[in-house]
C-alpha positions in Angstrom: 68.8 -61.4 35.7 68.6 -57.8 35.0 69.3 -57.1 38.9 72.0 -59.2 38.4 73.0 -56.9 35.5 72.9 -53.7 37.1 74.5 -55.3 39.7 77.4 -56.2 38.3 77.9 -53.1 36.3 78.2 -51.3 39.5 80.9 -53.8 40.6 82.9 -53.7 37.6 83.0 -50.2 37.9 84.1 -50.4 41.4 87.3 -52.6 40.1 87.9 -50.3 37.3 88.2 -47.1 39.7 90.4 -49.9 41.8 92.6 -50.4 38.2 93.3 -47.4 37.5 94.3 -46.1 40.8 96.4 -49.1 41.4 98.0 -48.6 37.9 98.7 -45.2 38.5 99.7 -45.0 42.1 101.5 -48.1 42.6 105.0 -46.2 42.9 103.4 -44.9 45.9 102.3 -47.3 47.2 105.3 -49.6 47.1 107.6 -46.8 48.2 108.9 -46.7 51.2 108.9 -43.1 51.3 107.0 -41.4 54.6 104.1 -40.1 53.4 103.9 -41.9 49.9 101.1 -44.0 50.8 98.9 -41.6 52.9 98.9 -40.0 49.5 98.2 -43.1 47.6 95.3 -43.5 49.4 94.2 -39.7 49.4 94.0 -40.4 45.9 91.5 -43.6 46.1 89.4 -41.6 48.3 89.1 -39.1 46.2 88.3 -41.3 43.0 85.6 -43.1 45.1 83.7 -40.1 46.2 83.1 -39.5 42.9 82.1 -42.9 41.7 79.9 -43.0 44.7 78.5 -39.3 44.0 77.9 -40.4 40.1 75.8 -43.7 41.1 73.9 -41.7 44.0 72.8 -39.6 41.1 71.9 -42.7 38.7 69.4 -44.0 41.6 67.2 -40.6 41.7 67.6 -40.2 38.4 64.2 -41.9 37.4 65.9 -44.2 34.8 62.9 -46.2 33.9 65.4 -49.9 33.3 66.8 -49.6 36.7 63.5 -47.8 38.6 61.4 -50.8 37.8 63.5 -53.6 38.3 64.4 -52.2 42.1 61.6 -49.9 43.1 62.5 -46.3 43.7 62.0 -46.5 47.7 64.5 -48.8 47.4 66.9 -46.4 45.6 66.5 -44.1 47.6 67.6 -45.9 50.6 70.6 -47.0 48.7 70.7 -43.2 47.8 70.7 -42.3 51.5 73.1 -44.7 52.3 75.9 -44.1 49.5 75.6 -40.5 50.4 76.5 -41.1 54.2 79.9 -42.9 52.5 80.7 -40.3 50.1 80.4 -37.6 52.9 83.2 -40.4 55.0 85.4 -40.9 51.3 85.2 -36.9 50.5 86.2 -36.3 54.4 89.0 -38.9 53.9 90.4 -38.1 50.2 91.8 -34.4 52.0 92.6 -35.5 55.3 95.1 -38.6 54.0 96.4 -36.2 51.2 97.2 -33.9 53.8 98.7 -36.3 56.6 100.8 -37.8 53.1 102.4 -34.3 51.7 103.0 -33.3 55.7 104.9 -36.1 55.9 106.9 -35.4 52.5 107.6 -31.8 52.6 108.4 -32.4 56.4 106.2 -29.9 58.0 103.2 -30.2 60.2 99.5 -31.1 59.4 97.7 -27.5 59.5 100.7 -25.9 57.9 100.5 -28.6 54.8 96.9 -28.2 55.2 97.1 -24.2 54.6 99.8 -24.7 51.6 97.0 -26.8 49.4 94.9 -23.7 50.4 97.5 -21.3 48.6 96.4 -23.0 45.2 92.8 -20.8 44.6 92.7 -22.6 40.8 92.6 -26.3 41.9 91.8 -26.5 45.6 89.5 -23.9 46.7 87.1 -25.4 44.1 87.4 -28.8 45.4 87.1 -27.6 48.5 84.0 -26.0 48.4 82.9 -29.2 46.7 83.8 -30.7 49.5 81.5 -28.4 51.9 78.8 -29.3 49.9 78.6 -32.8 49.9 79.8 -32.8 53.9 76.7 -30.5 54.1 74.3 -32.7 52.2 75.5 -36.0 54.2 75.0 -33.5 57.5 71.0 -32.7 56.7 70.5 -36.2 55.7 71.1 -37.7 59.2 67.8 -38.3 60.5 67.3 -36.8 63.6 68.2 -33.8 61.7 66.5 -34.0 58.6 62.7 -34.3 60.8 63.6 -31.1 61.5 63.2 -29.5 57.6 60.9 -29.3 55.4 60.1 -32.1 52.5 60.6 -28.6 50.2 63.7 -27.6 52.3 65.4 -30.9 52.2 64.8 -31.4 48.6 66.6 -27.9 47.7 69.6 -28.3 50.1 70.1 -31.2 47.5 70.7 -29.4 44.2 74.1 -27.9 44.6 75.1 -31.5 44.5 75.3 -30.9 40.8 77.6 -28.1 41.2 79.5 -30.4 43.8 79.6 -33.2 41.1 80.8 -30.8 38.1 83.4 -29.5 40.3 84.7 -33.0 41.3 84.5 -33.9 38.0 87.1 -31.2 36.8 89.5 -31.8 39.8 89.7 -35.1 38.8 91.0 -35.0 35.4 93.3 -32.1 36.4 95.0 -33.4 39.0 93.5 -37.2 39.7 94.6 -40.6 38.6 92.3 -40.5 35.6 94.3 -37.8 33.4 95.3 -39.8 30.7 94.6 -42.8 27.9 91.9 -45.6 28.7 91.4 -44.3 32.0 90.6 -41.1 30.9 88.0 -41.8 28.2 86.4 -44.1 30.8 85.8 -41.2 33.2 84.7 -39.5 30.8 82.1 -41.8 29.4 81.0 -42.4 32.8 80.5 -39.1 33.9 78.7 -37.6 30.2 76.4 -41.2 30.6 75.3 -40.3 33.8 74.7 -36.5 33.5 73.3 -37.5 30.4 70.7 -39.8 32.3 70.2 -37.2 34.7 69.7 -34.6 32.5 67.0 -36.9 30.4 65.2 -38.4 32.9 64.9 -35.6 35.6 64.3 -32.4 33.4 64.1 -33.6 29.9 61.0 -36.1 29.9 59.5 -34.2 32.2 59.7 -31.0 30.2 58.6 -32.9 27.4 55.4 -34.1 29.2 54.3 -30.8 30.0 54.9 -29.1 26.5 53.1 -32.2 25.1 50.0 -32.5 27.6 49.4 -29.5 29.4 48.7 -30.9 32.8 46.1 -28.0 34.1 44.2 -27.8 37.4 40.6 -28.9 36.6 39.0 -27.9 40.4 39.8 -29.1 43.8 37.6 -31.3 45.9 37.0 -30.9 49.5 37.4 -34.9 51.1 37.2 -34.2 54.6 38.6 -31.3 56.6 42.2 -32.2 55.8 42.2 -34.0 52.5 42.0 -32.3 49.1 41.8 -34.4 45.8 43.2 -32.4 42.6 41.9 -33.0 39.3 44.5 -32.3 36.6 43.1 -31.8 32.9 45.2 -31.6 30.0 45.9 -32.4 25.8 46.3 -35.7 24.9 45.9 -37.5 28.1 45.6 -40.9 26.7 49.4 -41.1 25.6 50.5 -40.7 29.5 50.1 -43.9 30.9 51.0 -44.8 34.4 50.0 -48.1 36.2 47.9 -47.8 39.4 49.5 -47.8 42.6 52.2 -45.4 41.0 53.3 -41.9 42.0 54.1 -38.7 40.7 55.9 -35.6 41.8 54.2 -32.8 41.6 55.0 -28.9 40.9 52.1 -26.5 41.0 53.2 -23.3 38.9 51.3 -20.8 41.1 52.5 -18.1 43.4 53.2 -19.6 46.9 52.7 -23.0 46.0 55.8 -23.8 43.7 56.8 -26.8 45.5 58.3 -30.4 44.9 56.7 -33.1 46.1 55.3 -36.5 45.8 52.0 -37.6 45.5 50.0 -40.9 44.4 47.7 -41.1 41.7 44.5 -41.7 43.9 42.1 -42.9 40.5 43.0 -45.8 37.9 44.2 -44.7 34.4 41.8 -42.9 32.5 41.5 -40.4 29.5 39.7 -37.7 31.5 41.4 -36.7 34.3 44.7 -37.3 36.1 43.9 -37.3 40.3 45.6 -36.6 43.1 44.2 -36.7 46.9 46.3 -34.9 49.2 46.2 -34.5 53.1 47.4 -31.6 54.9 50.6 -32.2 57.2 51.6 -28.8 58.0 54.0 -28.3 54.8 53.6 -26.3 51.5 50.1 -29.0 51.3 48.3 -27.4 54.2 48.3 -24.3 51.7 46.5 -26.9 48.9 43.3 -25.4 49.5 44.9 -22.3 48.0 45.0 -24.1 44.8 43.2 -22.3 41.6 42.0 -24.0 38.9 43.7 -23.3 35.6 47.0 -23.1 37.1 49.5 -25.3 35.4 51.5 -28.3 36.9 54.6 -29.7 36.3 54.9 -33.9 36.2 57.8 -35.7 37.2 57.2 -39.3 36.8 55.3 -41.5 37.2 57.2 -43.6 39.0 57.1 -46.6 41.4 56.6 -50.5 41.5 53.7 -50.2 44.3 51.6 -52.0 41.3 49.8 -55.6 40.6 52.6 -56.4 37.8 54.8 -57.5 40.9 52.0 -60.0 42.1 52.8 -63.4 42.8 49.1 -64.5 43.3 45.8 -63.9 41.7 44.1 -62.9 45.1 44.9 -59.7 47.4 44.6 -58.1 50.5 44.7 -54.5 50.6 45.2 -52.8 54.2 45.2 -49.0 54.2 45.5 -46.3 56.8 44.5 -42.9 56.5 45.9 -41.0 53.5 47.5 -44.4 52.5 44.3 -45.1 50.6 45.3 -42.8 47.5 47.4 -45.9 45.7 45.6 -48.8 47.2 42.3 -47.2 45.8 43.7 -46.5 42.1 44.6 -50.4 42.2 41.2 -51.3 43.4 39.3 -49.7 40.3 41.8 -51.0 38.4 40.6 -54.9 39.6 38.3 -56.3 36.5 37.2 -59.1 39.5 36.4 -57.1 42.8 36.1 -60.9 44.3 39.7 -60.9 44.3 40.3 -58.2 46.6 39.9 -57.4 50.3 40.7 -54.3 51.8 41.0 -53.5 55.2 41.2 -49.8 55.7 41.7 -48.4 59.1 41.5 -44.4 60.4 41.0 -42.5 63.4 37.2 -41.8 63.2 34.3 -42.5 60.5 35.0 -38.6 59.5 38.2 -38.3 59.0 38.0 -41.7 56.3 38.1 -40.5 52.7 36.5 -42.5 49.4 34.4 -44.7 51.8 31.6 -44.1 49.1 33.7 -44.8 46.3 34.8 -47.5 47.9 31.3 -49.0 48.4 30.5 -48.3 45.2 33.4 -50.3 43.4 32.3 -53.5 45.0 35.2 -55.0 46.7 34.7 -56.8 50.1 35.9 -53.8 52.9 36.1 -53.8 56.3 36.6 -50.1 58.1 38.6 -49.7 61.6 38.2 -46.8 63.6 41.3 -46.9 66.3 39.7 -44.1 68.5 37.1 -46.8 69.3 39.6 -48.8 71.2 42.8 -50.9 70.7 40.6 -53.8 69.2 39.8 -51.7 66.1 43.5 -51.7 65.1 44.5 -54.0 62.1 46.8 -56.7 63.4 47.9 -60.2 62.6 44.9 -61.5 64.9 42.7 -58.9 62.7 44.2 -60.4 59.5 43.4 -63.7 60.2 39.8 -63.8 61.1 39.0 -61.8 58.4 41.0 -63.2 56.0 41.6 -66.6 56.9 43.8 -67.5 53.4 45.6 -64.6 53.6 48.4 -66.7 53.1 47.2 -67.1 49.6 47.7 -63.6 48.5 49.4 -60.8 47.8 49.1 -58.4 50.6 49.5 -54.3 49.7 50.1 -52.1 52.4 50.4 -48.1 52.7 49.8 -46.1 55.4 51.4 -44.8 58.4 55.7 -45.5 59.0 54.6 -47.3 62.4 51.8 -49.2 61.0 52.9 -50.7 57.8 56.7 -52.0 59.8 54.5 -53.4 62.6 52.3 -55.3 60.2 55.4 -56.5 57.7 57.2 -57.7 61.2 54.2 -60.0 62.1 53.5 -61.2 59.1 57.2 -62.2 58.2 56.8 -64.2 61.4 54.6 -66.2 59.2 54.8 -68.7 56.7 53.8 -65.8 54.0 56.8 -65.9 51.3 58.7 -62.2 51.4 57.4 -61.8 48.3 54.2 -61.6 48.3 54.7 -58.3 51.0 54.4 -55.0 48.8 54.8 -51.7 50.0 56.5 -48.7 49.1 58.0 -45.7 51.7 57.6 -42.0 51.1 60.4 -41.5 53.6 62.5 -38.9 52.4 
């Protein structure tokens, strides 16, 4: 019901952009002037780049209602996808505008194209608006974005805001929305969602730190490329997280201050927060470089990678490398280790992490070293021999892109129900 909700807010806001447009621009677009309705629909473009840019931000914007009920790999990929249709809508909103007043004023394309460009008040802003969220669709393609950094990526995404307040202004200047009901309802919507934006991104956040310090306690060695960071700090029992959650992380050191994501890799405790991180050639192969007493910034935490979306009372964990870090906070968070099953597969012996911890919290395990040969790689066959009613429980997976999409493909060739499938994507 509350997807449902969301949902359908989305929708209604879809038909009220629709509305409004219609109400305004329906001269134009029953005249049968040349050019009227190319600029009829420059004008819809334009209003749904900037719906589309507004609900982009909503989904990152860690708003817990909305971040629960849809899980925020999920949002993302919704992110990722609206963004793509913004960059086609914000393309558009000039291109018909300009093909529209061409055909009014009676002059050619580039001519028309280089009047609007004579207005430096209204349209050079918009334009460089436009630039930017051209840019950001352009790095988020994905053949391109491999090529950038995690840190990269994530900072050639903040002059969105400038993009959005800039839109924002154009609109009511010169839009559809400058007047009456329609303009109090733009700006509602936009002061709700920077206001979400602003409360949830910086605000709680901000909060969190003044209120509990979070401080670098020491850094343990796992194996040669796996660190685990233990984060001290005031008050720890009020900041609650669930196992199997994440956090993003910003170290407040020289050379490290970096965003990025990391999963709690211990269950909720009033000790210590923890964090196991493996090197991949980023801002984390520096990690070792990590002092203790240095300060750290927490945004989150955040995720539905948790036992509160279990259908069952049984489970099957199955790990690969790195991919331990949530899978082992929900494991010492199990008060009956004879519900659990993990199977936990890595290159070589040395390169597993937690295999004593592991041990020690009791749960049934079974290790896979895939250097060994293709028969120590967890599949379907794997699965069923070793647990025969897997069928009968809710199976968590993290690990490697090409692992964890193999294994959901063969077991959705199953009689396994969709939901009982959990996993959660750091793709960025």
């Amino acid at each position: 019901m509350k997807k449902l909700f969301w949902n359908a807010l989305i929708i209604l806001n879809f038909y009220l952009i629709l509305y409004f447009w219609f109400t305004n621009s329906n001269v134009l677009i029953a005249s049968s002037r040349p050019g009227d309705f190319y600029i009829a629909l420059g004008r819809l473009f334009g209003l749904l780049s900037e719906l589309a840019l507004l609900i982009s931000l909503l989904l990152i914007s860690r708003f817990g209602p909305i971040e629960k009920e849809y899980g925020f790999d999920k949002l993302i990929g919704f992110h990722k996808w609206l963004g793509f249709a913004t960059g086609i809508f914000i393309i558009s909103h000039p291109l018909f505008l300009t093909i529209g007043y061409g055909q009014v004023n009676k002059i050619n394309y580039f001519t028309q194209f280089l009047n609007f460009l004579t207005d430096w008040e209204e349209i050079i802003p918009a334009l460089i608006a436009t630039l930017i969220i051209i840019f950001t669709a352009i790095v988020s393609i994905k053949k391109i974005r491999s090529k950038f950094s995690y840190e990269l990526w994530y900072f050639s995404h903040l002059p969105l805001y400038i993009a959005v307040a800039i839109a924002f202004n154009h609109q009511i200047e010169t839009g559809d929305l400058t007047s009456g009901g329609a303009l109090t309802y733009w700006f509602i919507l936009n002061i709700l969602t920077a206001g979400l934006v602003i409360s949830y991104r910086f605000l709680r956040p901000s909060y969190f730190f003044t209120k509990h310090r979070f401080t670098v306690e020491k850094v343990v060695k796992e194996n040669d490329s796996v660190y685990s960071i233990y984060l001290t700090g005031k008050e720890l029992q009020d900041f609650r997280f669930k196992s199997g959650q994440f956090a993003t992380l910003i170290f407040l050191q020289k050379g490290l201050w970096f965003h990025h994501p990391f999963s709690f890799s211990d269950s909720y405790n009033v000790q210590y927060l923890r964090f196991s991180i493996k090197a991949f050639g980023d801002f984390t192969s520096k990690i070792n470089q990590l002092k203790a007493g240095t300060k750290v910034w927490i945004d989150g935490p955040v995720g539905t990678f948790t036992l509160s979306k279990a259908n069952k009372n049984k489970y099957l964990f199955i790990a690969g490398g790195i991919g331990i870090t949530p899978i082992l906070s929900i494991i010492k968070s199990l008060t009956d280790k004879n519900s659990g099953l993990l199977l936990y597969s890595n290159k070589t012996e040395v390169e597993t992490v937690f295999k004593e911890e592991i041990t020690k919290s009791g749960i049934k395990t079974h290790f896979f070293y895939t250097a060994q040969g293709e028969s120590n790689r967890i599949n379907i066959a794997k699965i069923s021999e070793l647990c025969p009613d897997y069928l009968d429980r809710d199976i968590y997976l993290c690990g490697s892109v090409k692992m964890t999409s193999g294994l959901v493909k063969d077991l959705r060739k199953t009689a396994i129900n969709k939901g009982q499938i959990h996993l959660e994507k750091f793709d960025y």
